[in-house]
matplotlib code that plots the C-alpha trace (Angstrom):
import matplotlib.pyplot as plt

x = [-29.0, -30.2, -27.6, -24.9, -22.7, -21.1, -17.2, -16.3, -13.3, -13.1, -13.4, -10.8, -8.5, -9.0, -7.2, -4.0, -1.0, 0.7, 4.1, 6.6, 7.6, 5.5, 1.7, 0.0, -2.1, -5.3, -4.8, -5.8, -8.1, -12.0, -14.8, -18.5, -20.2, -23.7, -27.3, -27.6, -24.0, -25.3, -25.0, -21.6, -20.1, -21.0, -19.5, -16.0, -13.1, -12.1, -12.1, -11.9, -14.2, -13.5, -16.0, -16.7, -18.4, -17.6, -19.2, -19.1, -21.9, -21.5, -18.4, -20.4, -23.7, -20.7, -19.5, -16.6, -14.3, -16.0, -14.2, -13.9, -15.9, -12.5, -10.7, -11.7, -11.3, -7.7, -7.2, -8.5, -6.3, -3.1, -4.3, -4.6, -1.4, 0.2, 2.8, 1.0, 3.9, 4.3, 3.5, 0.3, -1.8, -4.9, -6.5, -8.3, -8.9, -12.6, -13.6, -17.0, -18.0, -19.0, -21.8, -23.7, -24.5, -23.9, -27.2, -27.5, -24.1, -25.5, -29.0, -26.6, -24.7, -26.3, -28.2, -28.5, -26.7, -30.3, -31.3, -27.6, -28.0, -31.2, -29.5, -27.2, -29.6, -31.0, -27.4, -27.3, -30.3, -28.5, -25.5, -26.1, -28.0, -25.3, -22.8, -25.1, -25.0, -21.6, -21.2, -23.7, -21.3, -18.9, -16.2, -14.3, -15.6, -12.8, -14.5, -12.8, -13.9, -16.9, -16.5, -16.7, -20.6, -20.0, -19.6, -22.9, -24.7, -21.1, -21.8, -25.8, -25.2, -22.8, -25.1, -28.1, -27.2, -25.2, -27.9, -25.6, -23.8, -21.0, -17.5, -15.7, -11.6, -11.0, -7.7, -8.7, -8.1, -11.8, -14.1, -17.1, -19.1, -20.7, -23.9, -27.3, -28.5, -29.4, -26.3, -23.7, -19.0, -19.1, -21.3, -21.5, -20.4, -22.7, -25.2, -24.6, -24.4, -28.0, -29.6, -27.9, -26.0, -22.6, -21.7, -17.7, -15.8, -11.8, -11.1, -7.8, -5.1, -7.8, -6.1, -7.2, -7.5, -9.7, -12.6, -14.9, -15.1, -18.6, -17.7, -14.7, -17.4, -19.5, -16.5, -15.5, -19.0, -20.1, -18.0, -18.3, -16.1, -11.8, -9.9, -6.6, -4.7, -2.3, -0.7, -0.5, 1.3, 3.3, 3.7, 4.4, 5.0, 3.2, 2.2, 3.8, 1.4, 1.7, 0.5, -2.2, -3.4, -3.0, -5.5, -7.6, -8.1, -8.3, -11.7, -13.0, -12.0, -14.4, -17.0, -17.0, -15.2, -15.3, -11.5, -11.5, -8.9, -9.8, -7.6, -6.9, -5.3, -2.0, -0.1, 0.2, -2.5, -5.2, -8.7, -11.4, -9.4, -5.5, -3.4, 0.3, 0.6, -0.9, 0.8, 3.2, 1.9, 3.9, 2.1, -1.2, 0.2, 1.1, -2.6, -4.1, -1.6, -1.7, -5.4, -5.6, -3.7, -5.3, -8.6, -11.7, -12.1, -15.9, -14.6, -12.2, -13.1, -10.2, -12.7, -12.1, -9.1, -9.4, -7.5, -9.1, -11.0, -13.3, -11.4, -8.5, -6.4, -4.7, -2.4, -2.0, -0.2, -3.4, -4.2, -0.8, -1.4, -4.3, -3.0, -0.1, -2.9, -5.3, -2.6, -1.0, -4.2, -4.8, -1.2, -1.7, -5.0, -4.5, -1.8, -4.6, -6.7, -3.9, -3.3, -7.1, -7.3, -4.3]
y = [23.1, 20.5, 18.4, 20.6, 22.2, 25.4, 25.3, 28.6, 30.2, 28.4, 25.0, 25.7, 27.2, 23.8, 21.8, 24.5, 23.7, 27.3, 27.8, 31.4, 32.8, 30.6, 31.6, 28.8, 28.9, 28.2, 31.3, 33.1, 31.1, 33.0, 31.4, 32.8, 34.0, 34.3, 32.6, 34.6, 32.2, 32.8, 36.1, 35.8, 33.9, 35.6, 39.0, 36.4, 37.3, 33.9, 31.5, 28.3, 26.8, 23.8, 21.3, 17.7, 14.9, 12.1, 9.0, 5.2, 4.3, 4.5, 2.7, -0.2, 0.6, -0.9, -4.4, -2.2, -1.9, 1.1, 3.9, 6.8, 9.3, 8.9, 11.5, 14.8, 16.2, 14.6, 16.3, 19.5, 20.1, 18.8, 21.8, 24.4, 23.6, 24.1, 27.3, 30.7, 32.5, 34.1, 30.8, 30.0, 32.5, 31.3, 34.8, 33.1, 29.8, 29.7, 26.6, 26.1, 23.0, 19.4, 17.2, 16.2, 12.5, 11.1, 9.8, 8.2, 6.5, 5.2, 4.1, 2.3, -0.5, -3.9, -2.4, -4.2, -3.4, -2.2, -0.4, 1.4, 2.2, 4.3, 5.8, 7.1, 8.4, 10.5, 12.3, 13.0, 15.1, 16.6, 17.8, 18.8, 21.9, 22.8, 22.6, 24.6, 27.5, 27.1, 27.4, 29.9, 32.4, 31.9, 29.8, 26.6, 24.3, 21.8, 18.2, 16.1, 12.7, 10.0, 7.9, 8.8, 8.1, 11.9, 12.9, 12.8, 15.7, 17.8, 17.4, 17.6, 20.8, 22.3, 21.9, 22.7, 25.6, 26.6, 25.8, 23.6, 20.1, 19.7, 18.1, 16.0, 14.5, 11.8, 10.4, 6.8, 3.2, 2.2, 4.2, 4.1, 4.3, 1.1, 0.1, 1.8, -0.5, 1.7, 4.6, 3.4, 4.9, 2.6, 4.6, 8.4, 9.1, 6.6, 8.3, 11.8, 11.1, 9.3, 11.7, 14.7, 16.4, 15.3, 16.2, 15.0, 12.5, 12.0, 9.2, 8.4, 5.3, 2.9, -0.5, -3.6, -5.6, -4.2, -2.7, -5.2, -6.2, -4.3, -1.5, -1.0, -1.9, 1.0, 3.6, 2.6, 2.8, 6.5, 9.2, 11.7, 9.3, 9.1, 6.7, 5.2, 2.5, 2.4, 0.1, 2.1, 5.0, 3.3, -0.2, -0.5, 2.7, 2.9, 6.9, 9.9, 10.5, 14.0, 13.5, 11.4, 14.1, 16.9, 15.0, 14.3, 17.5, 18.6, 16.2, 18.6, 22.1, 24.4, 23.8, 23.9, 20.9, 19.1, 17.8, 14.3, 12.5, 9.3, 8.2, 4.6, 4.9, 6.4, 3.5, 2.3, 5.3, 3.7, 3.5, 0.9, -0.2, 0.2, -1.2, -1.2, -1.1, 2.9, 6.2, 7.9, 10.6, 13.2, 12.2, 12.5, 16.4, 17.1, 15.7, 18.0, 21.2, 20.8, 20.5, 23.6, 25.5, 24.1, 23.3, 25.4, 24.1, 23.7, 22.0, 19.3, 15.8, 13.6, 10.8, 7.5, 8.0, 7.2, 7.1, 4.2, 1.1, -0.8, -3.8, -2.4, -0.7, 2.5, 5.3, 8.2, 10.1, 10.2, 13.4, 15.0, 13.6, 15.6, 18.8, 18.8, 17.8, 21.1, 23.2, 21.9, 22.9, 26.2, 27.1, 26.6, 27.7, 30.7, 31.5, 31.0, 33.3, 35.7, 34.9, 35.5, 38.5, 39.9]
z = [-12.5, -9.9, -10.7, -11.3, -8.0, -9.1, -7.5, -5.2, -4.1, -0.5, -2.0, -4.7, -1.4, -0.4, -3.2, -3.7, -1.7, -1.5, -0.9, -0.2, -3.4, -6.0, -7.2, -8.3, -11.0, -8.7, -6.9, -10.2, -11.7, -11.7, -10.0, -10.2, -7.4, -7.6, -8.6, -11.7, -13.1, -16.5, -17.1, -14.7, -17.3, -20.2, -18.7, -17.2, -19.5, -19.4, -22.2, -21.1, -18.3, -16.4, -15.3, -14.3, -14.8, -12.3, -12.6, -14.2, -15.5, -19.1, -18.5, -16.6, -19.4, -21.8, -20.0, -19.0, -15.0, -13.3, -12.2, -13.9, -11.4, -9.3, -11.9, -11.7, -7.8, -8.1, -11.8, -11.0, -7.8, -10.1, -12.4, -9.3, -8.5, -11.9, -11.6, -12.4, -15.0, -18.0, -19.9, -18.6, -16.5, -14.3, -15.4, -18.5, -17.5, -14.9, -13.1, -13.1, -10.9, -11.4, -12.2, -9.2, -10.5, -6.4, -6.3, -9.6, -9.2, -5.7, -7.4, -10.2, -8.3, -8.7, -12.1, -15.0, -18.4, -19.3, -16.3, -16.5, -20.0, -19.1, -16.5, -19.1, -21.4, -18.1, -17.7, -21.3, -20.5, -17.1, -19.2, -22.6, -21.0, -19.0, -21.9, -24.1, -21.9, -21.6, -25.7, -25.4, -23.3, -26.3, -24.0, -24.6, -22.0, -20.6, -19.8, -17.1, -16.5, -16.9, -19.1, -23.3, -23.3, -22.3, -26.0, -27.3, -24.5, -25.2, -28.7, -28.4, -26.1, -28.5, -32.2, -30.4, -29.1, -32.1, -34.4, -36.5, -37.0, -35.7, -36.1, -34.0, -33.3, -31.4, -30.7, -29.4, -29.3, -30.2, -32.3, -30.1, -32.9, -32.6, -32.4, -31.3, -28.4, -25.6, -24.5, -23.4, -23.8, -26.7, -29.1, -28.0, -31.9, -33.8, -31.7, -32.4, -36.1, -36.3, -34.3, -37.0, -34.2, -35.8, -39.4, -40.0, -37.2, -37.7, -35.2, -35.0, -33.4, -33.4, -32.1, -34.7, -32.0, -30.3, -32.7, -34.5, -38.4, -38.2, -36.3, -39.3, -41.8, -40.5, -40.9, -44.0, -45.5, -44.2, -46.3, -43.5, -41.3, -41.8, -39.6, -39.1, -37.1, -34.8, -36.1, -39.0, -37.7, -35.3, -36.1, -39.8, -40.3, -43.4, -42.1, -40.3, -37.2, -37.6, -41.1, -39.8, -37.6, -40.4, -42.3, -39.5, -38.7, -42.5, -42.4, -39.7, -40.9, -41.6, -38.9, -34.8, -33.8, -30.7, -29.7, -28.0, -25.9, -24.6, -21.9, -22.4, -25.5, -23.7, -22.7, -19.1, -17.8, -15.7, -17.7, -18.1, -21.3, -19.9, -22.2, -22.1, -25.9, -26.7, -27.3, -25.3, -23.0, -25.5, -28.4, -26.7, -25.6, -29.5, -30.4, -28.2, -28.9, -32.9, -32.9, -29.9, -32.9, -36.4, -35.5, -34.8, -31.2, -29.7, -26.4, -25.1, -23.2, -21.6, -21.3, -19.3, -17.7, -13.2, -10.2, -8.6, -10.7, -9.0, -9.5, -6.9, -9.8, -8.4, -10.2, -8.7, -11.6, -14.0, -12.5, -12.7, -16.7, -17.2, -15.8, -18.5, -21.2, -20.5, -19.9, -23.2, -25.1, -23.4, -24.4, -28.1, -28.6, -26.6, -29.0, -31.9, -31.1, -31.0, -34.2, -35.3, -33.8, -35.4]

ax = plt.figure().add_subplot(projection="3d")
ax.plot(x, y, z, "-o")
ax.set_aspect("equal")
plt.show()
């Protein structure tokens, strides 16, 4: 845990703006106390644990505009601050901490594509531990941030500990499934399948202009893999997107499934990738809400998505995006395991 800072009470105080008559949901939210975490969290009676992983360098490993550390301080105070009620309560959601990759990030700048892509193989190492324990304490960890090199450790953590491949969702303009040539956002999947971490992947709104005639190639040849376009669902309308997602999950059923949201594939949201041409911010909510209630959720990771890219791009609202996304998911899966228990 070197490299990982557990989040407490006075910090989170920090970050919640409280007002007469309202209770935010930070003020309810469970934090762990003590060295012995582990066993804290398997005894919390909270099922879904936030954490962080702020930093760029998958982003940069992949030709890409860095940025993506800047997300999750700014998310997880727009989550704080969401309203405690009857529709949501803080009393099941526990915030963990972050990713202490400071002075990795600071060794990166002026690094090669090489030298950053062993830099991402090292935080591979530094989380999938961390999420295994997690998994471990039979909660749904909540991934904020870094970019979507971040998959593989979450799905490393998750099969190793679990002693089983397993599935994955990803709702996504590019497959990152591409080639193995040192770690890197663009091939977190293609990774976890060689290395026999990942059994079924369901990637879904791939952009055609933006994934290669190999990288398509490689889908279409591996059975385990279903896909669709875009342009597909929302272009030609050749398919219902909530059809689309039906199946997609359908490809996953029956095995832990790790839920994907890459950020850049909601239009106009400031990523690496920002494109004016994705989904709408609701249809990235009913992503997350349909497979919160259908699927047999592992974890969730709202990959790529900043506040401030290195190239002077600012948006101040991604944060306030997020918030509605996790809140979304707790919702409906909350609701599931209602149902299961019932």
């Amino acid at each position: 845990m070197d490299h990982f800072r557990i989040a407490t009470r006075a910090y989170l105080d920090t970050l919640i703006s409280k007002r007469p008559h309202e209770t935010r949901l930070g003020e309810h939210v469970e934090v762990l106390h003590g060295e012995n975490w582990e066993d804290e969290l398997r005894n919390s009676k909270a099922t879904y644990v936030i954490a962080g992983i702020p930093e760029d360098i998958g982003v940069r490993a992949n030709y890409g505009v860095g940025g993506t550390h800047t997300l999750f301080e700014p998310a997880l105070k727009a989550l704080l601050n969401v309203q405690h009620n009857n529709l949501l309560k803080g009393d099941n959601i526990l915030v963990l901490g972050h990713f202490d990759l400071g002075e990795m990030m600071q060794r990166s700048h002026g690094m090669s594509v090489i030298e950053l892509r062993e830099l991402v193989t090292q935080i591979d190492e530094i989380v999938h531990p961390v999420i295994g324990k997690i998994i471990a304490a039979g909660k749904i960890p909540i991934i904020i941030g870094g970019g979507h090199n971040n998959a593989f450790p979450l799905i490393q953590g998750t099969s190793s500990v679990s002693n089983v491949q397993i599935n994955c969702i990803n709702l996504d303009a590019h497959s990152d499934f591409n080639m193995m040539e040192g770690r890197h956002s663009g091939n977190a999947f293609s990774y976890a399948k060689r290395k026999g971490f990942l059994d079924k992947y369901a990637v879904i709104g791939l952009h055609e202009n933006y994934n290669s005639q190999t990288t398509i190639d490689e889908l279409a040849d591996d059975p385990d893999v279903f896909y669709s376009f875009y342009e597909d669902t929302f272009i030609r309308a050749d398919m219902r997107y909530e059809q689309v997602l039906q199946d997609a999950i359908a490809h996953t059923k029956g095995k832990l499934t790790g839920v994907e949201l890459d950020l850049d594939c909601i239009a106009n949201t400031l990523s690496s990738a920002a494109t004016p041409c994705g989904i709408s911010s609701r249809v990235a909510r009913q992503y997350l809400a349909m497979c919160a209630d259908l699927a047999n959720v592992a974890y969730v990771h709202l990959a790529e998505g900043a506040v401030e890219l290195h190239d002077g791009r600012m948006d101040l609202s991604t944060p306030k995006l997020v918030a509605y996304l996790i809140t979304d998911f707790i919702k409906a899966n909350y609701k599931y395991h209602i149902k299961s228990e019932e």
